[in-house]
N, C-alpha and C positions, 0 to 999 in steps of 0.2 A: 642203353648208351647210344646215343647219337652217333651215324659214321656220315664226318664231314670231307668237303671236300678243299685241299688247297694248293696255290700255284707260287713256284717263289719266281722272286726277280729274276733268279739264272734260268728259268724254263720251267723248271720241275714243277710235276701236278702230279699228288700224289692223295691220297682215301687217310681218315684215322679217325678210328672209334675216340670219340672223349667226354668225357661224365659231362653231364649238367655244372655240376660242382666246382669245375676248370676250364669252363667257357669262355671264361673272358684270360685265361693265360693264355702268353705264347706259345707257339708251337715253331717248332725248328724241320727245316727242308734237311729230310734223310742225306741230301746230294752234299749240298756246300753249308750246310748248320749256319745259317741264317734265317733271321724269322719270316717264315711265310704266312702269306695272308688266308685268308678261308674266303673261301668261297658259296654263293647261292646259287644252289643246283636243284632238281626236284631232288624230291626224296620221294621214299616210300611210307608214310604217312604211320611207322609202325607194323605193316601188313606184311607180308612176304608170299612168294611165287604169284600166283596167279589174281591172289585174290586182292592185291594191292591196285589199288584206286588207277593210280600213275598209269600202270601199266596198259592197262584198258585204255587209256589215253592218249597215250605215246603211239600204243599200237596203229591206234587209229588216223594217228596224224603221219607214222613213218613209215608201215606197211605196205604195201602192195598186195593185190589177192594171190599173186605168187608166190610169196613169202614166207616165210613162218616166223609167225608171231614172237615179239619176244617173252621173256620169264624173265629174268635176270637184269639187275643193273648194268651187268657185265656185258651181256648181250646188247643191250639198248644202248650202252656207249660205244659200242661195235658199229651199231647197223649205222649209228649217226655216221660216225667214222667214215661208215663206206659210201655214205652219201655225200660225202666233203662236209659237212658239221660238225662245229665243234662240241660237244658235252659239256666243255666247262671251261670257265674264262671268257 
């Protein structure tokens, strides 16, 4: 199951797992229950931790040799974060 990414009109950007099956229904902003849009974000291509394609990529493009690498989606919207970038939107 696909974990997409979406941002409503009031702000909110928020992650949700949704089947193939229900790709094309609405999806409601947990914040104010209006429909938020989806968003195009990398993914992970299916792979997880280290061995995911992105990863080695991201790494390479947001890294520093001081740094440690990320693993994690969660991570890699951080590091963006802390470099003033935004992840998504």
């Amino acid at each position: 199951m696909p974990l997409n990414d979406y941002k409503c009109d009031c702000g909110h950007t928020f992650e949700k797992f949704v089947p193939l099956s229900k790709f094309d229904e609405k999806v409601l902003c947990p914040e104010c229950m209006f429909e938020a849009k989806r968003l195009i974000t990398l993914g992970h291509g299916g792979a997880h931790g280290e061995e995911a394609a992105w990863i080695n990529e991201s790494n390479v493009a947001i890294t520093s040799k001081h740094e440690k690498p990320v693993t994690t989606r969660k991570e890699w919207k951080q590091r963006l974060k802390d470099k003033g970038l935004s992840p998504v939107g």
